[in-house]
C-alpha positions in Angstrom: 108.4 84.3 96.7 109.5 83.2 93.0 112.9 83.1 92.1 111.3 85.2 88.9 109.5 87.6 91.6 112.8 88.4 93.1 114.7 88.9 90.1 112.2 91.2 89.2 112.5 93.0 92.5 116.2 93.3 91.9 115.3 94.9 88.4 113.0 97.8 89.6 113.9 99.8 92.4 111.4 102.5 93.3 110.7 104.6 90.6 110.5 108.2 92.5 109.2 109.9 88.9 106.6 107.4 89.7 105.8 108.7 93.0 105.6 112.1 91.8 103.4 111.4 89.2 100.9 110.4 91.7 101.5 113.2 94.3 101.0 115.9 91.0 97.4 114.9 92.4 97.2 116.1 95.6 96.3 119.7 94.1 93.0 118.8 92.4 90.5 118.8 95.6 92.5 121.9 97.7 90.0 124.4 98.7 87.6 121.7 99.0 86.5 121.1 102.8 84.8 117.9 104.2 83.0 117.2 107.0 83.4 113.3 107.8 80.8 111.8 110.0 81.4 108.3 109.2 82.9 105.1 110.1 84.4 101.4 110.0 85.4 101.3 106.3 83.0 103.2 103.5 82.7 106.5 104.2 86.5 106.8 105.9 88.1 105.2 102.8 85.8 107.6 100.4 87.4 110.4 102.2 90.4 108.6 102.1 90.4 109.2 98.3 89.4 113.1 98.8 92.2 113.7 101.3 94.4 112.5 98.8 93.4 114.2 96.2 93.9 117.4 98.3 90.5 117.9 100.1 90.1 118.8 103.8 88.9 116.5 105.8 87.7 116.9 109.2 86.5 113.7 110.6 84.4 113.9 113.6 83.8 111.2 116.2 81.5 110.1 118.9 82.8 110.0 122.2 83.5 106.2 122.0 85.0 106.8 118.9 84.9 105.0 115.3 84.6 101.5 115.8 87.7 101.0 113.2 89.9 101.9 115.8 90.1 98.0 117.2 91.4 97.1 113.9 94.6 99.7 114.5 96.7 99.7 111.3 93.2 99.8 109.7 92.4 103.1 111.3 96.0 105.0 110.3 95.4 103.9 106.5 92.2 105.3 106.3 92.7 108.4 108.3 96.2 109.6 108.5 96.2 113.5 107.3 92.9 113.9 108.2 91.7 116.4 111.3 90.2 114.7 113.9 88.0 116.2 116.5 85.9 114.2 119.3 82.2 115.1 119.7 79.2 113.9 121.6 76.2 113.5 118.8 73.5 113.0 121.8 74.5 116.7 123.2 73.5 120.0 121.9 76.5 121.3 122.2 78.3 118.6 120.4 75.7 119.1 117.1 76.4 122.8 117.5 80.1 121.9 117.3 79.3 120.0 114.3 77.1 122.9 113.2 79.9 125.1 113.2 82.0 123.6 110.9 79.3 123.1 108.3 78.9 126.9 108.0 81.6 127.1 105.6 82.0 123.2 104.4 81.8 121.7 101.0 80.7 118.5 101.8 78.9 116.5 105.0 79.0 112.9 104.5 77.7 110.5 107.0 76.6 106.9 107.3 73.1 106.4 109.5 70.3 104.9 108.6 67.7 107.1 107.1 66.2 109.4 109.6 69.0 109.4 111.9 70.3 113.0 110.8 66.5 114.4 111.4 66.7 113.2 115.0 69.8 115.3 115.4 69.0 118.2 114.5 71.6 117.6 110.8 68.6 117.7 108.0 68.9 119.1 104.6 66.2 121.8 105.7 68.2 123.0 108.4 71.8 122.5 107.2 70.8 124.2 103.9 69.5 127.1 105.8 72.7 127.5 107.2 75.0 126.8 104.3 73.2 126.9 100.8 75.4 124.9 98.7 75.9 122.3 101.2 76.7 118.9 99.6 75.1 116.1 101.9 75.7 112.3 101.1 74.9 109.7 103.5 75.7 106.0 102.6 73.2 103.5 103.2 72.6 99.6 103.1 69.9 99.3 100.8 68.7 103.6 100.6 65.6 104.8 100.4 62.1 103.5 100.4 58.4 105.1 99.9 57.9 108.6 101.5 62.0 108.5 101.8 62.4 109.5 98.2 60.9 111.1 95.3 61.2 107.9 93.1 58.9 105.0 93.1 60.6 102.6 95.0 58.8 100.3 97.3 60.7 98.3 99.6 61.1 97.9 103.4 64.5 97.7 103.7 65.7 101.1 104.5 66.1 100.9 108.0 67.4 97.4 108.3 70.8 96.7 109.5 73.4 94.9 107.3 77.1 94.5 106.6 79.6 94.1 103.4 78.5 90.5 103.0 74.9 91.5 103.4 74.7 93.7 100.8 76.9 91.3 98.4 74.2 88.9 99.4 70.8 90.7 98.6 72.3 92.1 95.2 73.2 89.2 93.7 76.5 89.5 93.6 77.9 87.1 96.5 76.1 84.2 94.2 78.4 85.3 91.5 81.8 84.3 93.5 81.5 80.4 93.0 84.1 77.6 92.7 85.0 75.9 90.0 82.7 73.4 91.5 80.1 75.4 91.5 80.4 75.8 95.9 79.9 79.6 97.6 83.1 81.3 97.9 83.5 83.4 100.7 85.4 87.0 99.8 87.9 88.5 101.9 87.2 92.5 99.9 85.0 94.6 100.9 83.5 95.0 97.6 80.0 96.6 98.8 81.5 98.9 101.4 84.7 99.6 98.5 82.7 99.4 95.4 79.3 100.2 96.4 79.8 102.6 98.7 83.1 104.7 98.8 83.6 104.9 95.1 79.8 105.6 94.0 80.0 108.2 97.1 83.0 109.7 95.8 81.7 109.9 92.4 78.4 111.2 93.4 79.2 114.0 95.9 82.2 115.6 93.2 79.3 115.6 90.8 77.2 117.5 93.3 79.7 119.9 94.2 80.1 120.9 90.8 76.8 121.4 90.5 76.4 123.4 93.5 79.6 125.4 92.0 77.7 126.4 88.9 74.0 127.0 90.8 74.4 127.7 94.7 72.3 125.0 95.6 73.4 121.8 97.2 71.2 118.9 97.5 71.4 115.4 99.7 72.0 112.3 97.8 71.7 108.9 99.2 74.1 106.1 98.3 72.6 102.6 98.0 75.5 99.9 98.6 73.5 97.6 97.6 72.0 99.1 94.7 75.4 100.4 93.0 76.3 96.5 93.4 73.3 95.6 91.4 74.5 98.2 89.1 77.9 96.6 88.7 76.2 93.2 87.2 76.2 94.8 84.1 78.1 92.0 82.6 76.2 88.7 83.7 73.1 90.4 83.3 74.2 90.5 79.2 76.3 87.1 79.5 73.5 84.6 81.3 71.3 85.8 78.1 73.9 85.4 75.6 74.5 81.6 77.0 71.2 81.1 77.2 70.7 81.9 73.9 72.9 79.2 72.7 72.5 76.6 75.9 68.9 76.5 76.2 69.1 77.6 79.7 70.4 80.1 81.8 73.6 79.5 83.3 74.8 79.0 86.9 78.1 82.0 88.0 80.6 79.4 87.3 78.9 78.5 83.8 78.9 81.4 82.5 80.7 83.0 79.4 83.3 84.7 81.6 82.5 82.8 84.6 84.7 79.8 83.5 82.9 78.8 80.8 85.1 79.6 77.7 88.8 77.8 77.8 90.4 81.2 76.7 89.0 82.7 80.1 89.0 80.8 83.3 91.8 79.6 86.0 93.8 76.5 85.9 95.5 75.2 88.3 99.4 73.9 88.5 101.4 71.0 89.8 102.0 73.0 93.1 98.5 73.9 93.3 99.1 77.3 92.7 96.8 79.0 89.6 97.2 80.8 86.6 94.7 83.1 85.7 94.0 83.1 81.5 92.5 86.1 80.0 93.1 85.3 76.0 89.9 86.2 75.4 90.4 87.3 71.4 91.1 85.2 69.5 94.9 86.7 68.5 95.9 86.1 72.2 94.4 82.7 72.6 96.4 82.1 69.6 99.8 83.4 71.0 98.7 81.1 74.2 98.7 78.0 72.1 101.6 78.7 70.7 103.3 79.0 74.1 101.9 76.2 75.5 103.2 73.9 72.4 99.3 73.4 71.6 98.9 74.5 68.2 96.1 72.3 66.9 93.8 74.4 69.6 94.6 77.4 67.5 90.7 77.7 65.9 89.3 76.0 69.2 88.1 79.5 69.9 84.6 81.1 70.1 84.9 83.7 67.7 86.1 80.8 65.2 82.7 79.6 65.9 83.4 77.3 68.7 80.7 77.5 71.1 81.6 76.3 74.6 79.4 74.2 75.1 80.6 71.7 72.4 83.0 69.0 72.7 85.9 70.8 70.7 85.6 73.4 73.4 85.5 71.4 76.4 88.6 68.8 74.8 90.3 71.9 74.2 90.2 72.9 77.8 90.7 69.7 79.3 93.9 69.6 77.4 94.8 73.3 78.6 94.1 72.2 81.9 96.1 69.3 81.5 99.1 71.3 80.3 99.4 74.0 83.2 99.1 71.2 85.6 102.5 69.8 84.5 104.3 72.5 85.4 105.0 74.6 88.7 103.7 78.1 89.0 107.3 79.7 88.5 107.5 77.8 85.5 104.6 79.1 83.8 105.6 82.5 85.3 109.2 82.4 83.0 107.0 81.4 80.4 104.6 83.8 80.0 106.4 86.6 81.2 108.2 86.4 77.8 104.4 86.0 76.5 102.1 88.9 75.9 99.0 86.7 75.6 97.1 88.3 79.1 98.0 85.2 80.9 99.5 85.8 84.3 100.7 84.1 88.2 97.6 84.3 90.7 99.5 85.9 93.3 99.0 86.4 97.3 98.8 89.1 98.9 102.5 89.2 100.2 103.7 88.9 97.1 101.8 91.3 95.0 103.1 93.7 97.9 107.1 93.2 96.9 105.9 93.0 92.8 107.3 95.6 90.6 103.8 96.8 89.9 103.8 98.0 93.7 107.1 98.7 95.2 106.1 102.5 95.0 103.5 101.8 97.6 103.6 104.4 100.6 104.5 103.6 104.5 100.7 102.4 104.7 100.8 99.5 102.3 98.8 101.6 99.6 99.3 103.5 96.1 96.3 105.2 94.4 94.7 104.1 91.5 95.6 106.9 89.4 99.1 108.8 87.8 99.3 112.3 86.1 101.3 111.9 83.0 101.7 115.6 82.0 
């Protein structure tokens, strides 16, 4: 830790105004009753995020129970406050069971491949006989397929098995995590299961249920992790044309305009082989950077001064950017630009974003939500 980091840590203590702004939040989802059938990590962190926003969450197990329990500490982050009852999904009495708690749910949500729920007995025809406003969402690997939907979409990949880095592969976005040099980086988040699937399951099923609020009918939605990945290359998609455009060719992930590409946007690396990460991307905060770097004849060494990034002037001025971070140490460059607003901050590790300021509310399970009521 930084000698900066723990003054910091000395200058915030936890902020219990804080806290409560984010448990005014646990109100929003009362009444509203779950039925978790998942496991490992998509489905139990979506309902993660109901539960604490207030919902009721009754998770539901095989016998052998979710496989997340190995991973311990794992298991009580995504499931502590959450009901958890023991089934067997091969026995009628067990999908009765199941049955029984659907009768007055909100929400099923479940993670088999496509077909699985048919075979026991846990349709849409027969759960919506039973509870018309049921809200069913099952996340998938790669969703449905030919007679699976009522969409054209032709594939045969509905039914194939896969993991995080699976999906990351076959969406295109795993080719997007590259090196400076250009070499695959290998990520340590879970941005399918995260991304892909909790958050596009948690957005899709509160849609639902306010539908089926408003109409008495509930409907069962499919989540593609793999799909809502694709989705989220919004940016590159519009980027790899825009270089193109000026380039003559489309770029490679680590080429591109906020890939690495533009000196205002891209890491560099410091004498203790720690990085900064540089965000100045307009042109007032690139300015503010030079300035703080003692570089001021780089001040119109910007694109939107017309300075393209594939021309020399761009790549001098990133060479001597590069050149200037890696003079200094990391807790250097942190005193400096913490007096900076210029978007330029420390690369931290995982230990110590835990102790930042930024986190220190964090609960006994090493997480804080995303979100803060302000009134």
């Amino acid at each position: 830790m930084t000698e900066l980091m723990v003054n910091s840590m000395l200058d915030f203590a936890i902020n219990t105004s804080t806290g409560s702004m984010i448990d005014l939040m646990a109100d929003c989802l009362q009444g509203l009753r779950v039925i978790d059938l998942t496991r490992n990590l998509p489905g139990p962190f979506a309902t993660r995020l109901l539960a604490d926003l207030g919902a009721e969450i009754i998770k539901i197990e095989p016998k052998n129970g979710d496989p997340a329990r190995a991973f311990g500490e794992l298991f009580k982050a995504l499931n502590h406050g959450k009901t958890i009852e023991s089934h067997d999904f091969r026995d009628p009495q067990g999908i009765a069971a199941i049955k029984a708690h659907l009768k007055d749910a909100d929400v099923m949500l479940d993670s088999f491949r496509p077909g699985v729920l048919e075979g026991m007995g846990l349709d849409a025809k027969t759960l919506h006989a039973i509870n018309p406003k049921l809200v069913m969402v099952s996340i998938t690997g790669y969703g449905l397929a030919d007679s699976d939907s009522k969409t054209e979409i032709n594939h045969d990949w509905a039914h194939k098995a896969g993991h995080d880095i699976n999906f990351m592969a076959m969406s295109g976005v795993l080719d997007q995590l590259k090196t400076a040099d250009g070499e695959q980086a290998m990520p340590n988040v879970q941005f399918a299961d995260l991304a892909g699937g909790s958050d596009t399951a948690v957005i899709s099923l509160l849609a639902a249920v306010f539908a089926a609020q408003r109409t008495g009918k509930g409907r069962h939605i499919t989540v593609s992790m793999t799909h809502s990945l694709y989705q989220h290359l919004v940016m590159p998609k519009a980027t790899g044309t825009l270089v193109k455009s000026f380039s003559g060719q489309q770029p490679a992930p680590h080429h591109d305009f906020l890939g690495g590409l533009l000196p205002c946007y891209r890491l560099y690396k410091t004498s203790d082989a720690r990085y900064m990460a540089v965000g100045s991307l307009e042109l007032k905060f690139w300015q503010g950077l030079c300035e703080a770097l003692a570089l001021p004849e780089l001040k119109n060494s910007h694109w939107q001064r017309g300075v393209m990034p594939n021309t020399s002037e761009s790549q001098a001025a990133a060479k001597a950017i590069s050149d200037k971070f890696a003079s200094q140490t990391l807790e250097h460059w942190q005193q400096v630009f913490a007096l900076v607003d210029v978007c330029v901050t420390p690369v931290l590790s995982l230990s110590e974003a835990k102790v930042h300021p930024l986190f220190v509310h964090q609960d006994e399970y090493d997480a804080t939500s995303g979100w803060q009521q302000v009134q």
